[in-house]
N, C-alpha and C positions, 0 to 999 in steps of 0.2 A: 504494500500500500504506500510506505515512504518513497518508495524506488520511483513507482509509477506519478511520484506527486513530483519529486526531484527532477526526473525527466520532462514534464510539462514545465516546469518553472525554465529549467533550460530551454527549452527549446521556446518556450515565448521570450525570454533574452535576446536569444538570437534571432528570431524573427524580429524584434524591434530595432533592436541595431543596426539589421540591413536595412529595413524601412527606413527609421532614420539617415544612414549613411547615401540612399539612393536619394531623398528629399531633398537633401542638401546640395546635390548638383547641379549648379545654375546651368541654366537655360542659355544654347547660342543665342546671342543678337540677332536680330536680322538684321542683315543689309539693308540699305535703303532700297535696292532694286528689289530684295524679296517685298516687303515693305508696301512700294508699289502693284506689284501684280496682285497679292493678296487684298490690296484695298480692291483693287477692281474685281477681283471673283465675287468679293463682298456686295459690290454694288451691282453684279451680276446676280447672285443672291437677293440679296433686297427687292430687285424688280421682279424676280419670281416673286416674290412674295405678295408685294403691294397691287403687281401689274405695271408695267411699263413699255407699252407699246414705244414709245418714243428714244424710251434706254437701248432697245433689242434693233430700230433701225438705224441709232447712231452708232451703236457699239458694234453689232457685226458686220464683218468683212463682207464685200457684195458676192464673195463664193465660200461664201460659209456653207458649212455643213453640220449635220451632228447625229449619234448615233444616239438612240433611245435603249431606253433599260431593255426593250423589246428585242435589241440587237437589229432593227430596221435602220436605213442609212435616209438621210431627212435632210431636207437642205433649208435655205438661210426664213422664207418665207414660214416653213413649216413651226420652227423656232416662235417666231414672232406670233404667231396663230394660238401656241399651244400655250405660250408663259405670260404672253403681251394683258392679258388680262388677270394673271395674279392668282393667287389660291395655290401655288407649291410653297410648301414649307420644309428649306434646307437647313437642318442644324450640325455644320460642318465641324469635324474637327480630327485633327493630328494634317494640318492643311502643310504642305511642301512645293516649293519652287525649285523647279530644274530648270539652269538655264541652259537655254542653247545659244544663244549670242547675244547682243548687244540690244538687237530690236525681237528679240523671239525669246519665250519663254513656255514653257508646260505648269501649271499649279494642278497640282494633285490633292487628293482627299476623301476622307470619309464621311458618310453621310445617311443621316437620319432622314429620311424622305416620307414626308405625309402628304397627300393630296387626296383632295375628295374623288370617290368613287365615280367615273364616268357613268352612262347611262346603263350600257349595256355590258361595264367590266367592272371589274372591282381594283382597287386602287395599285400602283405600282409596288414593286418590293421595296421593302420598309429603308432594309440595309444595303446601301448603294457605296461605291467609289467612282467616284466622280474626275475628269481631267480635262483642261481646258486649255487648247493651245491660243497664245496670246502673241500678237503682233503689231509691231508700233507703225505706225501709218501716218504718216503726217504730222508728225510731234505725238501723236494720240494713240493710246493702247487699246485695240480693235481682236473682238476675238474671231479667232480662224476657225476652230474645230474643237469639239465637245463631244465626250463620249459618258454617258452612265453603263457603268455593271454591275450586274447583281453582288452582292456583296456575301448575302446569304439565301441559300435557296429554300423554297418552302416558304418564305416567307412572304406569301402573295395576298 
């Protein structure tokens, strides 16, 4: 009965300690160019959310495309159709910037996706990753390409 009491006391030590020891490891910066792109997923984000017809034809590229959780390939008009009016709710996170150069970039990420039920489906899978290729256009970062994948399956 001691033994078994001793070894719980141990082994919660040690589990706090690495908690502890893992807590304490501060967080990279970002960069100022991560920085950037991720404000803009965000306010990619956002206009799902609010609606933003106006976001989705300034913001994409005029050969935008994007791939739906459905795995169907969809182009820039479809986008604006499906988000322009609002009601997706993306609560991102472990979000990352890969760059590829100077005016191109990839933000990646995880994502909690709700959207109300269309008529005839039921709503998309919950657990999504999400990636957005980003491109500077005119001083202006414009997205190029968007891909959602199920993240977990069964979860429809």
């Amino acid at each position: 009965m001691y033994f078994r009491f001793a070894v719980l006391i141990v082994l919660l030590s040690v589990m706090s300690v690495a908690g502890f020891a893992q807590a304490n490891v501060p967080a990279k910066p970002l960069t100022p160019f991560e920085q950037t792109l991720m404000a803009a997923e965000k306010s990619y984000i956002e206009a799902a959310k609010k609606g933003g017809a106006d976001f989705f034809k300034a913001t994409l590229t005029d050969d935008f495309s994007f791939v739906g959780s459905d795995g169907e390939l969809n182009e820039r008009q479809d986008m604006i159709d499906e988000l322009g009016g609002g009601g997706t709710d993306i609560l991102p996170y472990d979000m990352k910037v890969v760059s590829i150069s100077d005016s191109a970039a990839i933000v990646t990420y995880d994502a909690i996706v709700r959207v109300p039920p269309s008529e005839d489906q039921g709503p998309p899978p919950r657990y999504q990753h999400l990636s957005t290729i980003w491109v500077k256009q005119g001083g202006a970062w414009k997205m190029k390409f968007h891909q959602k994948s199920v993240a977990h399956w069964g979860d429809w």
